[in-house]
C-alpha positions as CSV (number, residue, x, y, z in Angstrom):
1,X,-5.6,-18.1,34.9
2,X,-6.6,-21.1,37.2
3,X,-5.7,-24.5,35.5
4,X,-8.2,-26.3,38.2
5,X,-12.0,-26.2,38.8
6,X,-13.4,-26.5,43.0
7,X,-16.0,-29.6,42.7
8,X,-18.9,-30.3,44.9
9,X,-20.9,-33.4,44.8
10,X,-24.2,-32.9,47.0
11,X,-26.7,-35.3,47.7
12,X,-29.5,-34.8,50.3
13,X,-28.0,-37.2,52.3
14,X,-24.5,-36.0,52.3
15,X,-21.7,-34.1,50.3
16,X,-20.2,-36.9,48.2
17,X,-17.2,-35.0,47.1
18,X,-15.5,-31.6,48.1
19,X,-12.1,-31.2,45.9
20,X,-9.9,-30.1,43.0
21,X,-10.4,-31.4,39.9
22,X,-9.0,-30.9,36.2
23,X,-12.0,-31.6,34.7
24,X,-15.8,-33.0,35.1
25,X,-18.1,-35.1,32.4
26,X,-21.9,-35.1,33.9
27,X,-25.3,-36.4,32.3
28,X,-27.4,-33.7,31.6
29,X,-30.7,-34.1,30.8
30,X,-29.8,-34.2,27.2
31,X,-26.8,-35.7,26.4
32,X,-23.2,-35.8,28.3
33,X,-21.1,-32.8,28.7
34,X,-17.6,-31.4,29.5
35,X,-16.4,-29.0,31.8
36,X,-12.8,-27.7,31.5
37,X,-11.3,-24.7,33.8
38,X,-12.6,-21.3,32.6
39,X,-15.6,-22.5,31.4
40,X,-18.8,-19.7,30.8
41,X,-21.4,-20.0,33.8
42,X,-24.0,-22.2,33.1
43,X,-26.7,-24.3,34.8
44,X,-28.2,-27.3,33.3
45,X,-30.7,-30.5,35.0
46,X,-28.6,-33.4,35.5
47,X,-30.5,-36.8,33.9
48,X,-29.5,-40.3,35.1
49,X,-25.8,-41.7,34.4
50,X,-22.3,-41.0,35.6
51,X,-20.5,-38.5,36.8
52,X,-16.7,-38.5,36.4
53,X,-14.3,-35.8,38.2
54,X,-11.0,-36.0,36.4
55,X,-8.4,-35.5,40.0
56,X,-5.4,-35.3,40.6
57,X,-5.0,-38.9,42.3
58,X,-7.4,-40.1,39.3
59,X,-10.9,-40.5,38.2
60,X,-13.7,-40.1,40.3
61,X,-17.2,-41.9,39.8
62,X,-20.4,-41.3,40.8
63,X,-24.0,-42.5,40.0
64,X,-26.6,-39.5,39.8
65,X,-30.0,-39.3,39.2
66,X,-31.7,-36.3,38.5
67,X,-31.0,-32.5,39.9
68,X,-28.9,-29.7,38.9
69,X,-25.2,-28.2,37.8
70,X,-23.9,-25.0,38.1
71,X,-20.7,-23.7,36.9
72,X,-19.6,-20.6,38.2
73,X,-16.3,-19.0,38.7
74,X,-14.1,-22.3,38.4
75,X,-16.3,-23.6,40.5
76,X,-18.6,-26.6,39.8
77,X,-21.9,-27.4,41.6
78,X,-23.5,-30.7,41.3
79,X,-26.6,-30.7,43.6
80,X,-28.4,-34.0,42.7
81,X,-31.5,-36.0,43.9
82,X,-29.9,-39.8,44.3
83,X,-26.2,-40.3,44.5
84,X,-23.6,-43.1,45.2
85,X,-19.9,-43.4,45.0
86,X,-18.7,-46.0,42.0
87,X,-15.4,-47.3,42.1
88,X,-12.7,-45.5,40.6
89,X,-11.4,-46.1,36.9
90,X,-8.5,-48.2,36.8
């Protein structure tokens, strides 16, 4: 059992975020949602809001707008159409 998800942040300008996280709350196109280690595979459209990656050395923040997740195999995709780095939760 793997107690950590791989996370990628991609935006077509760069990849925001390549890491380990414990966990990830996104805004999908209908509402927020959490993803935990072992979750099913899934895709869902991203909508406009924040993305938090729960880390090891803390939260991680980042304004999306629009695109896609994907969760498969511990590993969580988040392909998106605008992106910038907030600052981190305190």
């Amino acid at each position: 059992m793997s107690d950590a998800l791989k996370v990628s942040v991609i935006s077509p300008e760069r990849v925001l975020f390549e890491g380990v996280a414990r966990g990830v709350v996104a805004p999908a196109f209908d509402g927020e949602m959490g993803i935990l280690p072992l979750h099913a595979p899934m895709m869902t459209l991203l909508g406009r809001g924040t993305l938090r990656v729960d880390t090891a050395e803390g939260e991680r923040r980042f304004g999306v707008d629009g695109g896609f997740l994907q969760v498969v195999d511990n590993h969580v995709r988040v392909v998106t159409e605008r992106a910038e780095v907030l600052g981190s939760a305190a």
